[in-house]
N, C-alpha and C positions, 0 to 999 in steps of 0.2 A: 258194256263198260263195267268195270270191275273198280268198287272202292274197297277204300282199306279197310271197311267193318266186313265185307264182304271176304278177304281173306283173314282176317284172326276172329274168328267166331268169339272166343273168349271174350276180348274188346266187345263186341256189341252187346256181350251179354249186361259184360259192368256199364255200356253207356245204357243202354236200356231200365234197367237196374237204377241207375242215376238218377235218369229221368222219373221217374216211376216213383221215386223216394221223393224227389224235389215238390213233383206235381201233389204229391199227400202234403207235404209238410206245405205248399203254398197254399193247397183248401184251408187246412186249419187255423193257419192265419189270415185268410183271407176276412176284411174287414173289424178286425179287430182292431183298435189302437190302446195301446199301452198309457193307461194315465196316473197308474201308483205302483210302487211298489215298496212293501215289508220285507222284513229277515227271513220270515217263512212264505212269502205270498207276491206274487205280481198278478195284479189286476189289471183289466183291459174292458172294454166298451163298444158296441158297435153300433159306430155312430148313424146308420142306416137303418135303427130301429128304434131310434130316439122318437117319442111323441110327446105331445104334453095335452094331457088328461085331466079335465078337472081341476088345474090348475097345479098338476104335479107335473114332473118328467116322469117317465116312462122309457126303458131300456134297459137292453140286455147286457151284462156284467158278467165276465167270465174272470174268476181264480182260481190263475194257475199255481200249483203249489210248487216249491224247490222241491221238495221232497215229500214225494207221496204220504199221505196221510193216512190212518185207518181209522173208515166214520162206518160205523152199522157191521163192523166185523169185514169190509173189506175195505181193500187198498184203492186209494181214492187222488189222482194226479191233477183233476182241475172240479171245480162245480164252478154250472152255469145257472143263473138267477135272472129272473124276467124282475127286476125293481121298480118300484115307484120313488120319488125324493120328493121331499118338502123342502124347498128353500128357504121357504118362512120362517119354516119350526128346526132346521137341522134334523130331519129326522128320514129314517126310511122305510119300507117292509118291502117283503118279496111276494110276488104273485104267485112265480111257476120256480124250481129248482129241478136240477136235472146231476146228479154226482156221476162222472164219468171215470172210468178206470186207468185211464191214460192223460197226457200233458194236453194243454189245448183243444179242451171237449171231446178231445178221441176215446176210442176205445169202447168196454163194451159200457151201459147204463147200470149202474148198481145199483141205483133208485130215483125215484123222481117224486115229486111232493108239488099238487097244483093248490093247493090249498093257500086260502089268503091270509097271510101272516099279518102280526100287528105293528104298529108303527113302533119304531125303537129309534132313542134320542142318539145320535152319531154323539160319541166320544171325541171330545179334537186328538187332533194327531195320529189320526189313527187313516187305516188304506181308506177305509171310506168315506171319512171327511174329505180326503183328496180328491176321491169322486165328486162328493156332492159338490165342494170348491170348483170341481170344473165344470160340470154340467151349468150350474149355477149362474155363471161367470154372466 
C-alpha cells in the first residue's frame, strides 16, 4: 500500500524535518514553567528539582534572554542556575551556573561556574523577587 509521503518524497522530508524540530524544541521546554518575566529576560523554574534544604528552597532557574547577550566575550541566549532562596531574609545565591550559547539551555556551554555563591538581598520588583514570591508562596 502506497501513502502519500511515500509518493512526494519532498513532503516527507519537510514532515520529518517538522517533527525533528518540534521533538528539540519540546525537550528544551520540557519541565520548565515560566514564573517571571523582564524587558530583557523570561525566567522559568523546574518545578521537578525544587527541594528544600536546611530550610531554603532549592531549584533550578533557567534565563532565557530576548536577546542574546555577550558575558565572557561570547554570545549567551539563556543561563541556567542551580539556586537556593531564603524566604525569611528575601535573599538568594547560586550553587551551580551553566551560560549556554542558545535560547532555552541549548546549544553549546560557554562556561559553567560550581562554585558557591554568597547570599544576595532580592531587590523588589525585580524577575527574581517574582521567583522568590512564588516558590515562597
Amino acid at each position: 500500500m502506497e501513502t502519500e509521503l511515500d509518493m512526494h518524497p519532498s513532503k516527507a522530508l519537510k514532515t520529518i524535518l517538522f517533527l525533528a524540530l518540534t521533538s528539540i524544541s519540546m525537550f528544551a521546554a520540557a519541565g520548565w514553567s515560566q514564573v517571571s518575566s523582564g524587558e530583557d529576560v523570561v525566567a522559568y523554574i523546574d518545578p521537578a528539582t525544587r527541594k528544600n534544604v536546611n530550610g531554603y528552597i532549592r531549584v533550578w532557574v533557567l534565563y532565557d534572554y530576548r536577546v542574546p547577550k555577550v558575558i565572557a566575550g561570547k554570545s549567551t541566549g539563556s543561563i541556567k542556575s542551580l539556586q537556593e532562596f531564603d524566604c525569611k531574609e528575601d535573599r538568594s545565591r547560586s550553587l551551580s551556573t551553566v551560560f549556554n550559547s542558545e535560547h532555552m539551555g541549548m546549544g553549546e556551554i560557554n562556561h559553567s561556574n560550581s562554585a558557591l555563591g554568597v547570599w544576595d538581598y532580592i531587590q523588589p520588583d525585580t524577575v527574581s523577587m517574582k521567583i522568590l514570591k512564588t516558590l515562597c508562596k
